[in-house]
N, C-alpha and C positions, 0 to 999 in steps of 0.2 A: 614701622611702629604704628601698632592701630590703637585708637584712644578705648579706654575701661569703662565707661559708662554708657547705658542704653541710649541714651539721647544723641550723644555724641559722634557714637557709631551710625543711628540714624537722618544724623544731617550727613555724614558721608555718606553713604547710601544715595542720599540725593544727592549730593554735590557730582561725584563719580556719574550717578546715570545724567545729568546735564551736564557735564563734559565727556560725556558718551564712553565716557569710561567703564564698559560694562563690566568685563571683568575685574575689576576691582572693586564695583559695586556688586557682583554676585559672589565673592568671596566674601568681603563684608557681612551682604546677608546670610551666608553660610555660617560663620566666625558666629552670628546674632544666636543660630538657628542652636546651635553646641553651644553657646555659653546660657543664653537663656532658651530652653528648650519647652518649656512649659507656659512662655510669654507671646500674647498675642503679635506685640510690634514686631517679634524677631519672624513668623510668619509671614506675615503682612510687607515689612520689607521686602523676603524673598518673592511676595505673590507681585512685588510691586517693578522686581528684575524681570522676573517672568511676561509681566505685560507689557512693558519698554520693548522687549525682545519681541514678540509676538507668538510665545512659547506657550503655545494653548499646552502642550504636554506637560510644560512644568506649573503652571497653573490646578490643573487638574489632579498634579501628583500634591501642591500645597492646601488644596481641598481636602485631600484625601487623610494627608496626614493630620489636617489640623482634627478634623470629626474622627480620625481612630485617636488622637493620644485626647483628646477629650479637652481641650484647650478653650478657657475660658474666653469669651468673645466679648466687648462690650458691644451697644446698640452699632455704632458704628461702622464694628469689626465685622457683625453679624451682616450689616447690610452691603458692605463691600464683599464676602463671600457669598450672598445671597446673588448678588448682582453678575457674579462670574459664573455660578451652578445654573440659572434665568437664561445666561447667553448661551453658556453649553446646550441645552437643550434645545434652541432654538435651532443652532448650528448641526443639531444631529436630525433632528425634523426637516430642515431642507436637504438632506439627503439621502431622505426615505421616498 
């Protein structure tokens, strides 16, 4: 049974990733991602499994979708994907 409301869902998310329960925390943000698809938290959850894991690949794939489906960001949202697009580049620059 997973709870109906944004919030709800997003204290599971953390709950699940500090009892290292990822997979029930990356389904969660999946469940987020499909019910609210147009919402920055359901994103940001998933970018937030993705960093627990150390999934620079799913990271980079939640980048990608957040800048094509055009997803509003607040100052926040903006600067925790800024901070991840900042490290990628770093990470591709050491190994040039």
């Amino acid at each position: 049974l997973e709870p109906e409301n944004m919030d709800a869902m997003l204290q599971a998310v953390d709950n699940y990733i500090d009892m290292e329960n990822i997979t029930e925390a990356s389904a969660m943000a999946e469940t987020m991602v499909i019910k609210w698809p147009n919402r920055e938290e359901s994103w940001l959850a998933r970018l937030k499994v993705c960093q627990h894991t150390y999934d620079r690949a799913g990271i980079q794939s939640v980048i990608r979708e957040v800048k094509k489906r055009n997803i509003y960001l607040t100052p926040q949202g903006r600067s925790i994907i800024s901070f991840w697009e900042e490290d990628d580049g770093k990470e591709e620059q050491e190994h040039v």
